[in-house]
N, C-alpha and C positions, 0 to 999 in steps of 0.2 A: 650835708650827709643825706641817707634816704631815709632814714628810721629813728626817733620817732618824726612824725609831720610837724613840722613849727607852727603856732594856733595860725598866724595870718594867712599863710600859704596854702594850709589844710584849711580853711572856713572857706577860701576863694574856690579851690578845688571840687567842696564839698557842695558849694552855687552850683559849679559848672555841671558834675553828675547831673544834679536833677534838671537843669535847662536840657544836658543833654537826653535825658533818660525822658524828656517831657516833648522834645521837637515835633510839633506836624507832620504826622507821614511821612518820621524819618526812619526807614527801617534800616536796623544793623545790617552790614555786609556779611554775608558769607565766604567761608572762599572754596572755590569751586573744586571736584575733585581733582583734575588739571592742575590746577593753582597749586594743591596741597601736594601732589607729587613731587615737584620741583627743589629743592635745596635752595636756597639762598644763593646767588651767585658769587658775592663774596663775602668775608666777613664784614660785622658793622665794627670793627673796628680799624681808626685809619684818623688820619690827619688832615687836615684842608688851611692855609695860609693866607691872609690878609696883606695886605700895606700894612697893616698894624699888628695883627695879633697870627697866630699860630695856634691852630685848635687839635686837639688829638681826644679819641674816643677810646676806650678799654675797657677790657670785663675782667673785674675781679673776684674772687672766691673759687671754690674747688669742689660743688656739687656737683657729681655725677647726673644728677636729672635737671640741672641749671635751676633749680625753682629758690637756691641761696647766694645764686651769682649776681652779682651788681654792675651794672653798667655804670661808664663813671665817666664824667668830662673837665680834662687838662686844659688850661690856657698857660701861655708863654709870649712875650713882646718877641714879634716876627725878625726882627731883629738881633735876638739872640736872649739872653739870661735864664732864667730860673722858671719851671714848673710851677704851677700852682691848682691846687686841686678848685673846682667853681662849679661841681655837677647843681643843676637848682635841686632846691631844697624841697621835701613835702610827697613826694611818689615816690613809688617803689619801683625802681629800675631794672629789675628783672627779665623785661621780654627786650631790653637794648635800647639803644640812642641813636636817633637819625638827626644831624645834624645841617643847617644851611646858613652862611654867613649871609647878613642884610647889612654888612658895611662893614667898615673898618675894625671897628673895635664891637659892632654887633651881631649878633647871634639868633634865630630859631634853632630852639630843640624840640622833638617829639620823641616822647615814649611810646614805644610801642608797647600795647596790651599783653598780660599775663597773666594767667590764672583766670580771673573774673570778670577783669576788664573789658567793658565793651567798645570803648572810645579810647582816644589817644589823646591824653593830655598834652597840651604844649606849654614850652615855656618861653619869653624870650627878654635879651638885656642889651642895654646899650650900650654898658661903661665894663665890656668885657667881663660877665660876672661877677660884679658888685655884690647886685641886685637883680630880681630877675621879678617878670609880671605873668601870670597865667593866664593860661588859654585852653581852648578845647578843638579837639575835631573831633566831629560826632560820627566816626567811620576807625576803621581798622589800620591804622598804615601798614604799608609793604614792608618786609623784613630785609631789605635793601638797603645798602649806605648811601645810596642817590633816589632814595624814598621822596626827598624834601628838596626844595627848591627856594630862590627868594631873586626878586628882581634888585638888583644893587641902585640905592637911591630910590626905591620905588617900594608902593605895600603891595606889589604882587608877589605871590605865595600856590609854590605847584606842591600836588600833593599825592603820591601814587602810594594807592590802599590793595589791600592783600586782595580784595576779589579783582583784582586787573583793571580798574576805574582812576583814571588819573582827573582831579580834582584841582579848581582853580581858585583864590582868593584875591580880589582885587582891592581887598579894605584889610588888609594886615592879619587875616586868617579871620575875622569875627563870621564872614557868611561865604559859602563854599556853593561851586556849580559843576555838575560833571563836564568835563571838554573832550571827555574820551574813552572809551571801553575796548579792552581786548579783542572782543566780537565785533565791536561796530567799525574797529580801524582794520579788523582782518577780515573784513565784508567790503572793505573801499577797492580801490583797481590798485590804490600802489601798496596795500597791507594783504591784496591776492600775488600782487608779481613777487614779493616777500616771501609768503608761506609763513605769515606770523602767527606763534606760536604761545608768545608768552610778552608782558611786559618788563622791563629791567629797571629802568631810572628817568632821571628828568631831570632837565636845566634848562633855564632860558635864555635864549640867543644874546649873541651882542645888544642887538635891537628891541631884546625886549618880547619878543615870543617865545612861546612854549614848546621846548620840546620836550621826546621819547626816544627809548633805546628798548629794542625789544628784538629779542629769539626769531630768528627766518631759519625754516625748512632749506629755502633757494641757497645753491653753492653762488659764491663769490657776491653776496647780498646784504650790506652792514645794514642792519635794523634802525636805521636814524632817521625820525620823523621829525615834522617843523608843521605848527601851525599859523597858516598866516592867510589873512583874508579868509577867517573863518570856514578853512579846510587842510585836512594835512597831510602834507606833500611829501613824499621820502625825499631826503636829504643826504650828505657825504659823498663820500668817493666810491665808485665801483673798484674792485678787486679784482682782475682780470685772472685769476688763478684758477677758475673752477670749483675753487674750496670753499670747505663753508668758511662762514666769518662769522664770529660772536662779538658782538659790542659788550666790552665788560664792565666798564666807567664811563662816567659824561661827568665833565665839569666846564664851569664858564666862570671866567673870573677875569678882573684885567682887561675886559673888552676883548678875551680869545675862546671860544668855545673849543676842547679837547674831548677828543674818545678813543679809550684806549680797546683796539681792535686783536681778537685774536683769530687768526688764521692756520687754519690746516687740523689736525689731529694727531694722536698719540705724542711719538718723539718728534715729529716736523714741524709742533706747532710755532708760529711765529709769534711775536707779538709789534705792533706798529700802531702810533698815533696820530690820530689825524686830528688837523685844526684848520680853523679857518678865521678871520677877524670880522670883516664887513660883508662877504658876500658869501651866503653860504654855499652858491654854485661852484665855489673856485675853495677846493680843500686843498691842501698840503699833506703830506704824507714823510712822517719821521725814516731814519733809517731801520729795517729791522732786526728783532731781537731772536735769537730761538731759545723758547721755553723749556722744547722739550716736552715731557710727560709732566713735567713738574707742575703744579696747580699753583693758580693763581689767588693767592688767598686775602690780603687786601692790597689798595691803591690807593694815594696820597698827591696832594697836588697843592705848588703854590701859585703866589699870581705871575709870578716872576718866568713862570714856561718851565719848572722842573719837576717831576713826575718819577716819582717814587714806585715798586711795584715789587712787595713781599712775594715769594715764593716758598713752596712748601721745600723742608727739606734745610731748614736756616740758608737762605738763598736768598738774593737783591738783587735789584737790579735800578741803576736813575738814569734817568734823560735829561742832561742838562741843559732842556732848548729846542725846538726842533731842530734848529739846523745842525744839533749834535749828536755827537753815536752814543750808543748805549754804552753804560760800563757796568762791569756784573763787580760786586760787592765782596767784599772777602766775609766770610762766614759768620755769620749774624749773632749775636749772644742767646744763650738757651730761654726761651718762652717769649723772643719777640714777638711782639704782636702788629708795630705797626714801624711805619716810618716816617721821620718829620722834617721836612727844609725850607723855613723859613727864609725870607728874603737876603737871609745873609748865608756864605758860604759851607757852613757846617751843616751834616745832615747827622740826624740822630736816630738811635732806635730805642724804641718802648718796648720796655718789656713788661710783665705783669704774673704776680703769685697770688696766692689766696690774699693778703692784705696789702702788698707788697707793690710799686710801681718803680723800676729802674730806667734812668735815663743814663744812651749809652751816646760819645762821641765816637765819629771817625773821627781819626788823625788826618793831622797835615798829608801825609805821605799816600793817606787812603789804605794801609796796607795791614789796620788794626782798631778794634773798637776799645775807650775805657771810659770807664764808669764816670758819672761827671756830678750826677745827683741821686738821690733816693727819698719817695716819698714815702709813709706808713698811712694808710686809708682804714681807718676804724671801721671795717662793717662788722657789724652786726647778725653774726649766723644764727641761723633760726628765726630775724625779727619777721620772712615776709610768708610764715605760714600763717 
């Protein structure tokens, strides 16, 4: 739970503040007015899937100013069974959860700062939330669901922070290096033919590089950078439509980098995925979808190529594959929040109340959702004034 702090977890925590609050010439980030205009591009809640495990993130509680909402983290065998609540124990969860899988059954999490908070605690476990060990980043993370990053089988660790500065760790998050700033990648020749604007998310290639997903002014222009040979290159497909295109998710998993692309405005807008495995030159390009006006409110991904995509309005929509069409979802149950598909063929939706988490199945037929489980999450209102 998030309230009170259990003495280990909070004594570790309360280390971390003062190292951080003590670093060398490290000054807190700001975030710029630019920055602070922008909304979040989508919700941080949403699901991401292992070979082993099944992670889904949700906010609970029903304060109108969020300062008594809690962020909260599900695990479930990728495979199918039972929910289980595993949010790490010790911080107050209120400004959300960015999450990034470092293996099968492993986890980084980052809270994002709230209230007072200067830095962004992290947490992370091995045995699928057992146990969890803490960490710190001494910077603000982005209020993004592809904030975070982790090289699979490796300790690097990408980290994109609210003032536009995406951050590298090559030792498991303990020391951090900037690799990139909004100004400095929209000052290069391929972040000028762009028109970039904003940064969005991070994930690292098949191979192990770092990328970015970021806002282009330019029509027909996906924001996907790659750094490699210590410079960074735009990356994906051109979009030969004229229109603009917004990269709204990055994930890599499985050895296949995914970005889910939206193209066009108002009611034309499309939605299409692009992937690629070993060469990022050569993307592939899903069939697509029309959105419509409807907003995209979060994205869901397993390793397996299927790609989940909430829509406002209780609307769905999954990709079972690239090489598969979209199918739009029969109407979602009331306060869905996310959607989850695990390695095995059920896809499920999350729902969430003030204390409340329901987990819902499709049927066999696809043509109805029913209730399968129900958690109860004891928060605590009023504990994080």
């Amino acid at each position: 739970m998030n309230c009170p702090r259990p003495p280990l977890l909070a004594a570790a925590l309360a280390g971390i503040a003062l190292l951080a609050a003590g670093c060398g010439g490290a000054a807190h980030p700001t975030v710029s007015p630019k920055t602070a205009s922008h909304a979040p591009p989508l919700s941080l809640a949403t699901s991401v899937a292992t070979t082993s495990r099944t992670w889904a993130v949700l906010v609970l509680g029903d304060s109108p100013d969020r300062a008594d909402n809690f962020w909260q983290l599900l695990a479930r065998p990728a495979a199918g069974g039972t929910w289980r609540l595993v949010t790490p124990p010790g911080v107050a969860s209120n400004g959300g959860l960015a999450v990034a899988p470092t293996g099968p059954s492993s986890l980084l999490a980052g809270f994002l700062p709230s209230q007072d908070l200067l830095f962004t605690p992290l947490a992370a476990t091995a045995n699928s939330g057992a146990t969890w060990s803490a960490g710190v980043l001494n910077a603000k993370l982005a209020g993004t669901p592809d904030a975070l990053a982790a090289g699979q089988g490796t300790s690097k660790v990408l980290a994109l922070l609210a003032d536009n500065s995406l951050r590298q760790s090559t030792n498991g998050g303990r020391t951090w290096t900037t690799i990139a700033t909004e100004h400095g990648l929209a000052s290069t020749q391929v972040g000028r033919r762009c028109g970039l604007t904003r940064l969005t998310g991070t994930a690292f290639t098949p191979a192990g590089d770092p990328m970015l997903t970021g806002d282009c002014a330019s029509n027909g222009q996906p924001g996907i950078f790659t750094f490699t040979a210590g410079t960074w290159q735009r990356t994906g497909p051109d979009v030969p439509t004229g229109q603009p295109v917004t990269a709204l998710a990055i994930t890599s998993t499985a050895g296949v980098t995914r970005v889910l692309l939206a193209t066009g405005t108002g009611s034309a807008t499309t939605l299409t995925v692009a992937s690629y495995t070993s060469d990022p030159a050569h993307w592939s390009l899903s069939h697509q979808v029309t959105a419509g006006s409807a907003k995209v409110l979060s994205v869901s991904a397993s390793g397996n190529g299927v790609m989940a995509v909430l829509l406002a309005g209780r609307r769905g929509l999954l990709l079972a594959g690239a090489a598969a069409g979209w199918r739009r979802l029969p109407e979602l149950p009331p306060a869905t929040q996310a959607l989850a598909a695990g390695q095995g063929p059920q896809l499920q939706a999350l729902t969430a109340a003030r204390t409340t988490v329901g987990i819902w199945a499709l049927n066999d037929s696809g043509s109805a959702w029913t209730q399968v489980q129900h958690l109860s999450v004891p928060i605590q209102v009023g504990s994080s004034s």
